[in-house]
N, C-alpha and C positions, 0 to 999 in steps of 0.2 A: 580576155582575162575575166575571172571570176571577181568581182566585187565583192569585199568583205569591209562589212560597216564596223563592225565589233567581232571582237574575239572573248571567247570562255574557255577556263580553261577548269575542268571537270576535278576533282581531287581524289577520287575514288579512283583504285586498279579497272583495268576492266581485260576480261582475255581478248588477246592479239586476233584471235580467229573469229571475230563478231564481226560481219559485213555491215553495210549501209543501212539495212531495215534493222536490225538488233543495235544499232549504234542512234540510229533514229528513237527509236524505243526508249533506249537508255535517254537523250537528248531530254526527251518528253517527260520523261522520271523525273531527271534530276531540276529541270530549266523549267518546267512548265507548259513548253509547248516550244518546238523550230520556229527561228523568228526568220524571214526572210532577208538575206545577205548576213548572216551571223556565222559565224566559226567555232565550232565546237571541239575542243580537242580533250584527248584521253592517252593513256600513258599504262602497259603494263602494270606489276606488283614489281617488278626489279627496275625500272626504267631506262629500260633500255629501248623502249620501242613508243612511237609515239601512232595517232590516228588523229586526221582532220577529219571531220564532217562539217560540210557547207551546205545550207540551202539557197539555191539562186534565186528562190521565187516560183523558180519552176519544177525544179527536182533537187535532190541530192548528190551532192557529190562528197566521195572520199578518197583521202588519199593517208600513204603510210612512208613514217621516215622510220629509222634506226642506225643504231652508233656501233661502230665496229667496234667502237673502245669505251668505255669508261660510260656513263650513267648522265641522263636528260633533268638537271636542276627542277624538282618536281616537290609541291605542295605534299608534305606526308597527310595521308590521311587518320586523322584521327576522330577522337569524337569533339573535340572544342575547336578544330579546325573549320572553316566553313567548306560548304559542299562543293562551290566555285566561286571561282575570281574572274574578275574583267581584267584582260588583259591588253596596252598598249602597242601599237604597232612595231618599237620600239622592244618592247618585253618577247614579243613574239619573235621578232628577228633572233634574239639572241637564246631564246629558249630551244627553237628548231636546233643553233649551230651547236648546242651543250653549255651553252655560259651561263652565267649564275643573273639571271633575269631578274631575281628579286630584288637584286643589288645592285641596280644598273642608277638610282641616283646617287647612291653615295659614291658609285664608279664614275661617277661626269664631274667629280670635281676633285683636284688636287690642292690639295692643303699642305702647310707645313707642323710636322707632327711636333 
């Protein structure tokens, strides 16, 4: 298994056809530099496709999910949004499956309205 300390998750589109060294690049843009066991992820302009980039320490690794149906719960990018988020392991389970990640405390607790 790949060990991932942290996850980020990117806010800007980026095209689907960027490989590991174009996605490394971008990493380096937007983060400052690949932090060893980090996870970087990116997301289309329609969100429907998403991209891992991991550094092990030793190299790069990527991987690509997408959703047959309906749109990946994603940061719009704007200008007062920030550039990236740290994301919980928790955030990331549910961000991969399509679920509304940003809303995962107010969803852990049932109240009466």
């Amino acid at each position: 298994m790949i060990r991932i300390d942290a996850m980020w998750l990117a806010a800007d589109p980026i095209d689907m056809r960027a490989g590991a060294d174009r996605l490394l690049a971008r990493v380096v843009q937007v983060f400052g530099a690949a932090q060893a066991h980090h996870g970087y992820l990116f997301a289309n302009a329609r969100g429907t496709r998403i991209k891992l980039l991991v550094h092990d320490g030793f190299g790069v690794w990527c991987a690509a999910r997408r959703l047959n149906a309906g749109r990946f719960a994603w940061v719009p990018a704007t200008t007062t949004s920030p550039i990236s988020l740290s994301l919980t392991n928790a955030q990331f389970d549910a961000l991969v499956l399509g679920l509304p990640w940003e809303r995962l405390p107010e969803l852990s607790t049932i109240t009466r309205a």
